[in-house]
C-alpha positions in Angstrom: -72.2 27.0 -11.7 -73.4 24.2 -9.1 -73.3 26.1 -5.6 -70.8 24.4 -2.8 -72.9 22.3 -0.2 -73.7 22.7 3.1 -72.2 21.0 5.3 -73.2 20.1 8.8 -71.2 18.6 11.9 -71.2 17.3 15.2 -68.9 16.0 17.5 -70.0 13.8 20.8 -66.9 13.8 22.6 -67.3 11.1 25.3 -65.0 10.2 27.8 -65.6 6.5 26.5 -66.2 7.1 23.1 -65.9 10.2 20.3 -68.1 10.4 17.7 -68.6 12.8 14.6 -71.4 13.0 12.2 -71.7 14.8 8.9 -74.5 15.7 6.8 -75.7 17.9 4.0 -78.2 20.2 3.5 -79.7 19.7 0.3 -83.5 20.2 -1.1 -84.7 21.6 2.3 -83.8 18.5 3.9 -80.6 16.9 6.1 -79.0 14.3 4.5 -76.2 11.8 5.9 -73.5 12.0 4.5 -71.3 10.3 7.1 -70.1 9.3 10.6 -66.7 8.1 12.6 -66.4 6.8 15.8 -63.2 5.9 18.0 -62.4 4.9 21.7 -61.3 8.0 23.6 -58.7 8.9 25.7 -57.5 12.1 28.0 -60.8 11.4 30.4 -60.6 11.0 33.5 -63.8 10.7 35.8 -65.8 12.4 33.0 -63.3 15.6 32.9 -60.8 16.0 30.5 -57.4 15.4 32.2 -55.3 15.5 28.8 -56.1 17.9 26.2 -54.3 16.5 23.4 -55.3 13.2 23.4 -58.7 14.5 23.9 -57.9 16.4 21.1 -56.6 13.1 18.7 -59.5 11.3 19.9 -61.3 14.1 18.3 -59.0 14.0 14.9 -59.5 10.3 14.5 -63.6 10.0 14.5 -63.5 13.6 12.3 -61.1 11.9 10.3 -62.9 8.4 9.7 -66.1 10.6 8.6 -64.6 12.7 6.3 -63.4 9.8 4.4 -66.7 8.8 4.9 -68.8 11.7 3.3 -66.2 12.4 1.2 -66.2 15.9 2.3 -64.0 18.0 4.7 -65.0 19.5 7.5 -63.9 22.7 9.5 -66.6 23.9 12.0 -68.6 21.6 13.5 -71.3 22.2 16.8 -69.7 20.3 19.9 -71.3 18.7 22.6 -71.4 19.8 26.2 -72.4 17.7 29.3 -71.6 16.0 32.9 -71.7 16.4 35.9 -70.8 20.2 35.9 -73.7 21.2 33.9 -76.9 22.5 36.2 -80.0 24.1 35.3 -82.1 26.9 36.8 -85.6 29.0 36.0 -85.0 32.4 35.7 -87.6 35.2 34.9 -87.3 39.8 34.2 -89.7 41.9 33.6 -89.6 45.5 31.6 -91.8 48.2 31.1 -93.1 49.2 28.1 -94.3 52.6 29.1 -97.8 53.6 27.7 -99.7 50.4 26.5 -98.3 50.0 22.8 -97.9 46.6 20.0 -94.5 44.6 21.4 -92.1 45.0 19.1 -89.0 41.9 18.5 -86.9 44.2 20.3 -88.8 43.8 23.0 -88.6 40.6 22.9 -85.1 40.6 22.6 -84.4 42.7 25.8 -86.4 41.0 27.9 -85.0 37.6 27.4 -81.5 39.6 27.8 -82.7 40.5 31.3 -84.3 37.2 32.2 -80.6 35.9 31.0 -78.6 37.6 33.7 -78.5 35.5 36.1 -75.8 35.8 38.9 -73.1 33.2 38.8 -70.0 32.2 40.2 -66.7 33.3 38.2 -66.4 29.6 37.1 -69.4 29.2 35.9 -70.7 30.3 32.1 -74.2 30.1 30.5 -74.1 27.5 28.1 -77.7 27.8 26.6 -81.3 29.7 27.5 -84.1 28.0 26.7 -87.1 30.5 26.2 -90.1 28.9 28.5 -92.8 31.6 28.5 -94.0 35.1 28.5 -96.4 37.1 30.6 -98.0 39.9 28.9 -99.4 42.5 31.6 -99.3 39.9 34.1 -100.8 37.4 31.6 -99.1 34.1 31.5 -98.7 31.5 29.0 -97.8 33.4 25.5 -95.3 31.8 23.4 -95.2 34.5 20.9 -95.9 38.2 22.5 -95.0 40.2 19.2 -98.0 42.4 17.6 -99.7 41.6 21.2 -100.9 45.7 23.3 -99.3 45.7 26.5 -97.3 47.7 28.7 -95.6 45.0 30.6 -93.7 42.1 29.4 -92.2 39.9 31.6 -89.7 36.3 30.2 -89.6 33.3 31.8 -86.6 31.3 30.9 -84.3 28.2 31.8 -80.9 28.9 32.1 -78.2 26.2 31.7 -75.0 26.7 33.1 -71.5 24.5 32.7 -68.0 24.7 34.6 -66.0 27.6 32.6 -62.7 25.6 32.8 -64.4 22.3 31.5 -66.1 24.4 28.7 -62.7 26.0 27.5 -60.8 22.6 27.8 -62.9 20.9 24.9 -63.7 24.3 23.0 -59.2 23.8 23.2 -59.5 20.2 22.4 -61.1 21.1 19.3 -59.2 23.8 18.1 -56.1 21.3 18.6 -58.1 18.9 16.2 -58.0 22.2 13.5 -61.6 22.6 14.5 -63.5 25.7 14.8 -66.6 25.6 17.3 -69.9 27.0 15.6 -71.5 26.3 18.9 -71.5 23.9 22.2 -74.7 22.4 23.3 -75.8 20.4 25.9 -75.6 17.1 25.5 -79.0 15.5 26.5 -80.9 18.5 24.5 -79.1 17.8 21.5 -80.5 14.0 22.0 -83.7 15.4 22.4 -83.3 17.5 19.2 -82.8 14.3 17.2 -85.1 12.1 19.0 -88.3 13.7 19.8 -91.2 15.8 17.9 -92.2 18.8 18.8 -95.9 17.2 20.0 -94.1 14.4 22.1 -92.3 17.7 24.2 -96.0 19.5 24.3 -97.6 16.4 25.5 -94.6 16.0 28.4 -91.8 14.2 28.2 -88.1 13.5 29.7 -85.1 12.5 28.1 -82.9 10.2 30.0 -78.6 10.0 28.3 -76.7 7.5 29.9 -73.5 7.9 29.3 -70.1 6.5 30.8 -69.3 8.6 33.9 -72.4 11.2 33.3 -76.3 10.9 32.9 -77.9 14.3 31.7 -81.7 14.7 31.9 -84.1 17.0 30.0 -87.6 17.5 30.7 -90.3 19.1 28.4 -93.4 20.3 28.8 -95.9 22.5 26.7 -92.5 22.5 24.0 -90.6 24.4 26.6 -87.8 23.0 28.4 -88.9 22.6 32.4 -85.4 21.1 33.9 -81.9 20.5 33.1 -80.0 18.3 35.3 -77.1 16.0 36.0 -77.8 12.6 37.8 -75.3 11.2 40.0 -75.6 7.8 38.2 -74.0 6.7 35.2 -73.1 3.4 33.2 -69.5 3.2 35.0 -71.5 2.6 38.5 -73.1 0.0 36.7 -70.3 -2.2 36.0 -68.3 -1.3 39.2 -71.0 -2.9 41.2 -70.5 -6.0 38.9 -66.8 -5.9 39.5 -67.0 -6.2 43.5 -70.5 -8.3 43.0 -69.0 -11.3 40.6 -65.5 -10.5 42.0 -64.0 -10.1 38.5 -61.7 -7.2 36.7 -63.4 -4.1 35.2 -63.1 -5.0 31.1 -65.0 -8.5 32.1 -67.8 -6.7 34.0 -68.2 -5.0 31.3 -68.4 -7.6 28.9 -71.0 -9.7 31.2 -73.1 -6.8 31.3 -73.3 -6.1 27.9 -73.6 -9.5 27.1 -75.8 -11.2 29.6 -77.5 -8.3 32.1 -81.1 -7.5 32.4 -82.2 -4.8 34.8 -85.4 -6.9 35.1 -84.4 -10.1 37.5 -88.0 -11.7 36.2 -86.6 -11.5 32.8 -84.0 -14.0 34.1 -84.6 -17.3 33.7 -83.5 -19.2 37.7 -81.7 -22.0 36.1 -79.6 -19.5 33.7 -75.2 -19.7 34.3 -72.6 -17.1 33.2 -68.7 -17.7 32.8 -66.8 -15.6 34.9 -63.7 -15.2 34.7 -61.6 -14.6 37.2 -58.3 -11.9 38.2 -54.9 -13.6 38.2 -55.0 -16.3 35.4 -57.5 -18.5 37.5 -59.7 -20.7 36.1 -63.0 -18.7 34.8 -66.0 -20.2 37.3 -69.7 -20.0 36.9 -72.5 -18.3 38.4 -76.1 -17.5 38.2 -77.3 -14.9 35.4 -79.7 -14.2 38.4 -76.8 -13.1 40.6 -75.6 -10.9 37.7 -79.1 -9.0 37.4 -79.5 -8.7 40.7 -76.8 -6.3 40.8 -78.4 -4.0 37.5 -81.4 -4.3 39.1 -80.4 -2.8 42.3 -78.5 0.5 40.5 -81.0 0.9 37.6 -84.0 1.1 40.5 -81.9 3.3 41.9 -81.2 5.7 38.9 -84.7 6.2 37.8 -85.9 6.9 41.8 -83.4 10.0 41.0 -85.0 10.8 38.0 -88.3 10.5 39.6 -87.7 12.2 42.5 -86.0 15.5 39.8 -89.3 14.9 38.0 -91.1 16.0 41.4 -88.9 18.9 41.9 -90.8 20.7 39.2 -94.2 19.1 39.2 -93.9 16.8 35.9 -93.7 13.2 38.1 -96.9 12.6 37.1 -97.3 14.7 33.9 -95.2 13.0 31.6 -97.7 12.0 28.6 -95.1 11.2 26.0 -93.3 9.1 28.6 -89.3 8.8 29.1 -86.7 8.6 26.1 -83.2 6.8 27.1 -79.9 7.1 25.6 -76.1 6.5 25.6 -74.5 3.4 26.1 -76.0 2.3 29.6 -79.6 2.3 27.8 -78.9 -0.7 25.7 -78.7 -2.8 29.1 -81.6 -5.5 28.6 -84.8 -4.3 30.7 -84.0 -0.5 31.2 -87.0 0.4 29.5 -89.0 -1.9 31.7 -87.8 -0.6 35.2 -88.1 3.4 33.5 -92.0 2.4 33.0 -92.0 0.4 36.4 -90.3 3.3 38.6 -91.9 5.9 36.3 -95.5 4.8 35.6 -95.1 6.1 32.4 -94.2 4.7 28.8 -90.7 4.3 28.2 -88.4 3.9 24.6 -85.3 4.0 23.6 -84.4 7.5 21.7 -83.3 7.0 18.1 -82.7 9.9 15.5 -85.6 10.7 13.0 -85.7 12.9 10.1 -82.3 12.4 8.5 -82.4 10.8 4.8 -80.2 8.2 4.2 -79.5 7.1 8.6 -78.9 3.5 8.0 -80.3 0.9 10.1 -76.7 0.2 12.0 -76.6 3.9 13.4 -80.3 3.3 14.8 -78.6 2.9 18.2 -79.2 5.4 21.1 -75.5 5.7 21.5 -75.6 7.8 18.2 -78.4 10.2 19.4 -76.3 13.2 20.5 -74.1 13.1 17.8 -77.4 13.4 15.3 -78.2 15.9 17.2 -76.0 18.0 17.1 -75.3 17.2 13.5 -79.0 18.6 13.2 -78.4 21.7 15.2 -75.1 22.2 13.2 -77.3 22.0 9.9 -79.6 24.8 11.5 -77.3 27.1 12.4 -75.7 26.5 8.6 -79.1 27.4 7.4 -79.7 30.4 9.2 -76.6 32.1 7.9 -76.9 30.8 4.2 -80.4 32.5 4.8 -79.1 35.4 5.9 -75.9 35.8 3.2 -78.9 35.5 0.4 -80.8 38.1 2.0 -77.9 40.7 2.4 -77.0 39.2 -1.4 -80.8 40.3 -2.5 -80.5 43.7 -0.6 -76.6 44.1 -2.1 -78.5 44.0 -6.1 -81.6 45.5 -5.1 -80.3 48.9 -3.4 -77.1 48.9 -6.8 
């Protein structure tokens, strides 16, 4: 009797667009199986303000997957981000008592204790990312298990999110007759989908542009060094176009999809746009070069954040695999150019790798998170089928 597959999901619930992603576990691999997308609604500012149209935003791009892959889903791993999600370091020691091997209990107990950390009542760890361990004041281990010591000490970087904006989409998603396996944060789930493990050792950050929120993730040595929201996102973007080209908020869009460079020396000097204008006037031109001024201006200005968050813990200059951008906002023409010019460091766009069967219309960045949390989704599906064939095994062996 063939066995049922295993089926993975993720949802990237945007506050411009939803997206959901299915795949399959099959022969040791993730395989896409396939993917919906729909404009969303119940945002407001990047925070849900409507819960159930959040939640039939959700239904739709579930809905246009499923009939997709063929398959229907009921779990799936959601993703978290905005402007409410912050990240600290946080490290606990424990004694050991007499020198003795470190056991995964002590392991387990020490990252408990490096876990605690004190938090306002509206405010929830969302995910710890293991950094280190120092074993007898050693630092530097990965791994401490079978290691003598009496002393182990964790290092670890916690990430935190907004309790009620947590419980709002974790709501949203039940509404959608979802259960939530897991919520993960945003920008590592991009990473997760975009970057190998020896880009992260080398250094590297991951830039996600999305509408009203950019989240950033920095590695280093494969363990996450910073978590952070960025004041800057792809709605300031086309606002400054709006007041700049005097023109509603849909058109600014358009232009800058259509026609912006975040490079002015990309622009030719001769170059005209159509602009249209409020009110039913007739559209009038102006110079492309007036357009990209204007991305010019706010893009310099979002990477001199990222830069200066980069500083805050040492990597400004340490970034060897460079910076990997994503969202919407990182399709604007010459991003990658003023990342590498404000960055000194390589720059490219982050697309998902290692999933058979991704076509070439989904290599896009604005599909990264939803890969990966597809992809974290498949691992957690793993772990469990992993751990019902083991109890299976032990159920025979101890009949």
């Amino acid at each position: 009797m063939a066995e049922k597959p295993i089926i993975a999901a993720g949802v990237d619930a945007g506050s411009a667009h939803t997206r959901c992603v299915i795949g399959v576990l099959e022969n040791g691999g993730l395989r896409l199986a396939g993917v919906g997308a729909t404009d969303s609604a119940g945002w407001v500012k990047g925070r849900i303000a409507d819960q159930q149209a959040v939640a039939d935003s959700i239904l739709r791009a579930v809905r246009a997957a499923e009939q997709s892959a063929k398959v229907q889903v009921e779990s799936v791993v959601a993703g978290v981000g905005g402007t409410t999600v912050r990240g600290a370091n946080s490290r606990a020691p424990i004694d050991l008592g007499r020198p003795r091997e470190i056991e995964q209990r002590d392991v387990d107990r020490v990252t408990r204790h490096a876990s605690r950390v004190l938090l306002h009542e509206d405010r929830m760890v969302l995910q710890v990312c293991l950094q280190d361990f120092l074993v007898d004041d050693h630092p530097g281990h990965r791994d401490p298990r079978k290691m003598v010591a009496s002393r182990l000490e964790a290092n670890v970087h916690v990430i935190t999110a907004s309790v009620q904006e947590h419980n709002s989409l974790v709501t949203a998603m039940n509404l959608a007759h979802l259960t939530v396996d897991d919520t993960v944060y945003e920008a590592l789930a991009a990473c997760y989908a975009s970057v190998t493990p020896e880009e992260r050792r080398e250094g590297i950050a991951l830039v996600d542009i999305g509408l009203h929120s950019t989240d950033l993730v920095v590695y280093y040595g494969e363990a996450l060094q910073l978590a952070s929201s960025l004041p800057i996102s792809g709605d300031h973007f086309t606002k400054d176009v709006v007041r700049g080209l005097t023109t509603t908020y849909e058109d600014a869009a358009r232009l800058k999809e259509e026609y912006g460079c975040a490079v002015i020396g990309l622009t030719a000097d001769n170059s005209l746009i159509e602009v249209p204008s409020p009110e039913d006037r007739e559209p009038r031109e102006a110079p492309r070069r007036k357009l990209n001024q204007i991305l010019e201006a706010r893009a310099e200005e979002l990477f001199r954040y990222v830069r200066r968050e980069l500083a805050r813990v040492g990597m400004d200059q340490a970034l060897m695999g460079g910076v990997v951008l994503t969202g919407g906002a990182a399709r604007i023409n010459g991003m990658l150019d003023m990342a590498e010019r404000v960055l000194n460091c390589q720059a490219r766009n982050g697309l998902a790798i290692g999933i058979r069967d991704w076509s070439d219309q989904l290599h896009d960045p604005v599909w990264t998170t939803g890969a990966g949390l597809m992809m974290y989704s498949a691992k957690l599906k793993a772990r469990e089928e992993a751990q019902r064939r083991e109890k299976g095994f032990l159920g025979r062996l101890l009949r």
